[in-house]
N, C-alpha and C positions, 0 to 999 in steps of 0.2 A: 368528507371532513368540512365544518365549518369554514374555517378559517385557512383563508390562502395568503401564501407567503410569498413576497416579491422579490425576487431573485436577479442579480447578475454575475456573468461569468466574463472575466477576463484572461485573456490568452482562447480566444473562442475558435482559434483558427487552427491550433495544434491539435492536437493526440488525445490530449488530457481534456482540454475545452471539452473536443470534441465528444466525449463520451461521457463528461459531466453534463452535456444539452439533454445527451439520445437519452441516457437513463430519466435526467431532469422533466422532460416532454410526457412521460408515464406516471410519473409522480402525480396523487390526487391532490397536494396542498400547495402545490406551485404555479405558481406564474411567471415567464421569461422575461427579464427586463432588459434591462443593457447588455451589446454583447459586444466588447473591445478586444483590441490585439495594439499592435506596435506599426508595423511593415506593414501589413494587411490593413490595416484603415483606410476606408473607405471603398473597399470594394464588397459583394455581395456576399454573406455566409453559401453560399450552391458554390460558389468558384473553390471553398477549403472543406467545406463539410457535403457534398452532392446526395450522401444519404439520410438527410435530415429535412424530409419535405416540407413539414410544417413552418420552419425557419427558411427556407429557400432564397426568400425576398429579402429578409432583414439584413441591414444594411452594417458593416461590422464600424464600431466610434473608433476614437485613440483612447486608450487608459489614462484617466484623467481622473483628479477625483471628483471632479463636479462631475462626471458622468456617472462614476459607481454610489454619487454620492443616494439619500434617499431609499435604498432598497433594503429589503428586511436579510437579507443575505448576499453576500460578495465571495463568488469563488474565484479563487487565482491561481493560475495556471500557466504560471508565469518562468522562467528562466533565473536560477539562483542568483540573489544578491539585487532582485529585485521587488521582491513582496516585502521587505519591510519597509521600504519609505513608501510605497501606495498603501498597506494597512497603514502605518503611520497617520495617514490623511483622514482616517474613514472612525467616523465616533465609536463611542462605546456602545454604544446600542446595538450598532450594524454585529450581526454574526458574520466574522471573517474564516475563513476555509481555503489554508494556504495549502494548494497540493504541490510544491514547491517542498525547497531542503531548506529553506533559510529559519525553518522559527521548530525543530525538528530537535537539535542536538540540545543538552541540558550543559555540556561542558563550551564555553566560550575557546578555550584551547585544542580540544577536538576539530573545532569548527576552522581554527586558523589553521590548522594544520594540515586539515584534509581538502579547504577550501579558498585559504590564500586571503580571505580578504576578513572585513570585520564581523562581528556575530552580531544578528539582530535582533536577540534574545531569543527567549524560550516560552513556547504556548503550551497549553493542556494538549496531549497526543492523542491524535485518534487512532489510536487501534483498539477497540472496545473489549477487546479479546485478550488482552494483555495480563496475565498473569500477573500480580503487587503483591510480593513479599512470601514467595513459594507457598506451599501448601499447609503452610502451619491456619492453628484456629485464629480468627479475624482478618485470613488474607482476604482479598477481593481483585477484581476488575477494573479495569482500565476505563471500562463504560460509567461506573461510578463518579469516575471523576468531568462527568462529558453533560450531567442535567441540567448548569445552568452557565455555561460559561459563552464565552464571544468571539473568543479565540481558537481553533484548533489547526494545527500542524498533521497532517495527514503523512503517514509513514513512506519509506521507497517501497518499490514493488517489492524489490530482491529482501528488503527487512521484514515483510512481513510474513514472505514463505518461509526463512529459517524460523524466523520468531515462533510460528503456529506449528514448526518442526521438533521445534527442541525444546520447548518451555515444559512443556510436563517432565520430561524426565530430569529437566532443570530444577525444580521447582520440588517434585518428591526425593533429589538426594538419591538419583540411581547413574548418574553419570560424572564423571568428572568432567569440571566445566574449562578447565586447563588445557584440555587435548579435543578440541573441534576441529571436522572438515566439513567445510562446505562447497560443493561443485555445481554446478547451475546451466542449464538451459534456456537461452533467452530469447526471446520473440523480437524482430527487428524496431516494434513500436517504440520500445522498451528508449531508446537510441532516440527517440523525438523526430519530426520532421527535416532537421534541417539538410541539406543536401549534400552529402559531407561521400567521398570517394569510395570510402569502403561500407556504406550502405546503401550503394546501386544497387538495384536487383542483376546488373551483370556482373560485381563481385561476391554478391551474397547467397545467390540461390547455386546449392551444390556445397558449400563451402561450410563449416564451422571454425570459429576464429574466439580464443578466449583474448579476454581484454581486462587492467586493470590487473596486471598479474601482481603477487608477491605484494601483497598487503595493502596496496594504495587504492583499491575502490574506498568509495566514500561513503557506502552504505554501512562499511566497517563497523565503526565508534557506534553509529545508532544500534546494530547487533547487541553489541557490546552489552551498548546501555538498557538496554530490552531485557537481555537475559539476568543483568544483575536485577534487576527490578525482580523479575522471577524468582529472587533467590540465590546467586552464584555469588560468592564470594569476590570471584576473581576468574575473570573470563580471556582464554586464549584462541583466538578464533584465526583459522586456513581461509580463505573464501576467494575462488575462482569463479567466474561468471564466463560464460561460452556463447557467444550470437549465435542460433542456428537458424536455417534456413523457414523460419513461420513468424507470422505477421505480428501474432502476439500469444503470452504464456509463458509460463516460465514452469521448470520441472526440477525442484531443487532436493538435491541427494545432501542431507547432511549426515554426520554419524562422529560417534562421541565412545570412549572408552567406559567402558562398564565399573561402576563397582562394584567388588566381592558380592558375590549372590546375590543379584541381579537377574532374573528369570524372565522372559516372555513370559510370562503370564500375569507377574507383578508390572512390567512395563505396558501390555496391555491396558492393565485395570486403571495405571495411572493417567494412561492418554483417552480411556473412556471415561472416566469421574470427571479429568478435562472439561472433555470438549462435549459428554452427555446432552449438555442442555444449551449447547450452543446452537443457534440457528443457521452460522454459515460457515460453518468446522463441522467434519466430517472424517472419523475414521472410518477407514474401511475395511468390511469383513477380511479374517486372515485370507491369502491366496490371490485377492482384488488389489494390483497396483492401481495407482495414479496413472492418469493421462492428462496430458492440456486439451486432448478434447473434450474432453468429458466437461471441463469446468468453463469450455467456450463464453465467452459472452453474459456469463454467470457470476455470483457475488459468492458462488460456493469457495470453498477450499476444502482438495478431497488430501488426507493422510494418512499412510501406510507406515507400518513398522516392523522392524526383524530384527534377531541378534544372529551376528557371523561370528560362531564360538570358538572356532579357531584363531581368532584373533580377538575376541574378549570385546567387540564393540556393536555400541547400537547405531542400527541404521536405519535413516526416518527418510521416507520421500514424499515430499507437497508437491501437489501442483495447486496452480491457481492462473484465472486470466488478469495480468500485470493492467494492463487499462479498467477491468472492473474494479476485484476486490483487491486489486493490486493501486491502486489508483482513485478512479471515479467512485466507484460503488462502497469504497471505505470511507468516501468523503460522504456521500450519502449519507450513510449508516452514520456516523458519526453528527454529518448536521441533524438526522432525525431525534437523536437522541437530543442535542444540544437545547431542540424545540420544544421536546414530550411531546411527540409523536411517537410511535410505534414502529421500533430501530429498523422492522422488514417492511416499513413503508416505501416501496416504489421500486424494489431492490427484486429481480430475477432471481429464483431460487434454482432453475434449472438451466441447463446448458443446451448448447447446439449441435446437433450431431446430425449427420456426419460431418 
């Protein structure tokens, strides 16, 4: 590729930094500019990131905006209720990539509710995969709206495994959108660095611990607002999220009550018309579940489906790796398009195994 593009990542020292560099470092139109954090300034990216040799040396700044300023792209990776006054600083020009919740929700009252503090509006969302307006003629993609903008809001992990679960059958009118459950398997990353009691490896490993019970995770409202966008009228969503004992992935069971003749084989056809031509949506052959290994370290998302006709409901399971295409690699995907570049530029199609 001709033309390279100057890049910095803020929050360089976390999770998300960190896995927006690794993937960034592969990328053929990039070049690493700035790499700030908060706490960590001033000491070396090897002391928070040790697996990123080519950055070893580079020295982490303070987020500042004369520091982000200058660069063709500014990723933040930052702690909610903080990326709108640093994008705030950063022109119009600079393509901004908030992997953060702050610029994520469309409802200002959603956002008080679930997050206590003020909304700092609303950006183009990346998830390129995103279903607009179900399956009738002139719907489209989410990618559509990502060719030339400056802004994007990069999704939660946990919103985008339901979302890539349930939009098709959202979207063709074979589920009722009133009666969702969502159960989830979470990877410790998921939880960020910070050093907080019940994510030691000596309360964590052996243990599973659900969190956010009985309606109050905050990825909620973004569901919500995902699956209307697909098409639902009017969305009632269960969603329990469960740490287990792996570093990162998520394995989310959702399932949704069927309407009147409703068949595996019309649910099928609808989640392959889907995701047919998608590059990092994958269903899989009948008999083939999901595993988080499978999607390790990868920008895939693999999805299975089945009807439990005893009880009249479809059940969908994603996996995906939450730091990838949960994360980093949707923000990727999303700045590649933002560029016109080519959306599987620099992006791992395959996983790690064992």
């Amino acid at each position: 590729m001709s033309h390279t593009y100057n890049v910095a990542v803020a929050g360089a020292s976390g999770y998300a930094g960190g896995e927006v560099l690794r993937l960034l470092l592969g990328h053929p139109a990039i070049s690493i500019g700035a790499l700030t954090a908060a706490s960590s300034a001033g000491s070396r990216l090897v002391e928070h990131q040790p697996h990123l040799v080519r950055l070893h040396d580079r020295v982490i700044e303070p987020t500042t905006p004369e520091t982000l300023a200058g660069h063709d792209v500014v990723f933040l990776g930052l702690p909610h209720g903080e990326s709108g006054k640093v994008a705030a600083a950063l022109g119009p020009d600079t393509l901004v990539i908030d992997c953060g919740a702050d610029h994520r929700l469309e409802s200002a009252e959603d956002w008080v509710a679930y997050y206590g503090s003020e909304h700092a509006g609303t950006w183009p969302y990346g998830l390129p995969e995103l279903m607009i307006g179900g399956d009738e003629p002139g719907a489209n993609r989410q990618r559509e709206e990502l060719g030339s903008v400056t802004r994007i809001a990069v999704p939660g992990c946990n919103v985008t495994a339901v979302t890539l679960g349930l939009q098709p059958a959202i979207a063709g009118g074979l589920v009722e959108s009133t009666d969702l459950v969502a159960v989830l398997a979470n990877g410790y990353s998921g939880a960020g660095k910070a050093a907080k009691p019940h994510l030691l490896a000596s309360e964590g490993l052996g243990a599973a611990v659900p969190y956010a019970v009985g309606g109050t995770h905050r990825h909620i409202p973004e569901i919500v607002q995902n699956l209307r966008h697909a098409g639902a009228s009017d969305v009632a969503l269960s969603f329990t999220p469960t740490l287990v004992p792996m570093s990162r992935g998520i394995l989310a069971t959702a399932t949704a009550r069927l309407r009147p003749g409703t068949d595996l084989a019309s649910v099928r056809a609808a989640y392959d018309a889907a995701y047919a031509t998608e590059p990092f949506v994958h269903l899989l052959p009948e008999g083939v579940w999901p595993s988080t290994a499978a999607t390790l370290g990868s920008n895939q998302v693999h999805v299975q489906v089945a009807i439990d006709e005893k009880v009249g409901r479809l059940v969908t399971v994603t996996a995906l790796d939450n730091l990838v295409k949960g994360t980093a690699g949707g923000a990727i995907q999303s700045m590649n398009l933002a560029l016109g570049l080519p959306e599987t530029t620099g992006l791992p199609t395959e996983g790690v195994a064992p």
